[in-house]
C-alpha positions as a printed Julia matrix, in Angstrom:
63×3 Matrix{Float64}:
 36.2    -7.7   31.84
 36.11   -7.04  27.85
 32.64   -7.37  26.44
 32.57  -10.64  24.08
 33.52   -9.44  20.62
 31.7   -10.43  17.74
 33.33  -13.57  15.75
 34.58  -12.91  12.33
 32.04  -15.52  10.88
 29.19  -13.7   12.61
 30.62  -10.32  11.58
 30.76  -11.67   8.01
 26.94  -12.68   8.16
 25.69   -9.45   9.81
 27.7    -7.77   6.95
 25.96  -10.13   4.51
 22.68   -9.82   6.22
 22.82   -6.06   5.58
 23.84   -6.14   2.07
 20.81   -8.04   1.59
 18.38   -5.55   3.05
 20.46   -2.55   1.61
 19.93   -4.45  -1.88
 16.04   -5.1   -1.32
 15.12   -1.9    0.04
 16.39   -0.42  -3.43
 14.65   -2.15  -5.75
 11.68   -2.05  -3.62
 11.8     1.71  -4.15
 12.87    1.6   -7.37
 10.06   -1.27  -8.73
  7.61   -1.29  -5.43
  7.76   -4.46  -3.25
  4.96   -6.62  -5.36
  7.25   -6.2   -8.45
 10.58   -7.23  -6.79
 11.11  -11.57  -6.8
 13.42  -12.88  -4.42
 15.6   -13.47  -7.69
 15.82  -10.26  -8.1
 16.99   -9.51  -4.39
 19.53  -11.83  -5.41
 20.52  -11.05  -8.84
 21.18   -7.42  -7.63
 23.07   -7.95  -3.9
 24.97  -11.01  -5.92
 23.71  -13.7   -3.46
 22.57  -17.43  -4.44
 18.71  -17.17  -4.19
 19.35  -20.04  -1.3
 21.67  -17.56   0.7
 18.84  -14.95   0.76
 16.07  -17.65   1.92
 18.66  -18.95   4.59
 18.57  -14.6    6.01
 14.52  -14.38   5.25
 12.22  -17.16   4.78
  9.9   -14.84   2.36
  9.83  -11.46   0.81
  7.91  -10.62   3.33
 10.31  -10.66   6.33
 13.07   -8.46   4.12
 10.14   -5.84   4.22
């Protein structure tokens, strides 16, 4: 039996998911994590700031 492949709707959100992080980790490096806003995170992966609180609940959790 064939392991259960990933949907293309949850592939889409891992794939968003990860952009996220990619795009926080960045400017945390760049700016440090106290001088990144969740604006920011979203400004720079191109998400709506609702999108990124729908992956994380806080700034903490992309951390």
């Amino acid at each position: 039996m064939k392991p259960d492949k990933p949907t293309r709707r949850e592939r889409e959100r891992l794939r968003q998911r990860q952009d996220i992080l990619a795009g926080a980790l960045a400017l945390f490096a760049e700016k440090g994590y106290h001088n990144v806003s969740m604006q920011e995170i979203a400004e720079r992966t191109e998400f709506a700031t609702g999108t990124l609180y729908k992956f994380f609940p806080s700034k903490e959790d992309l951390y």
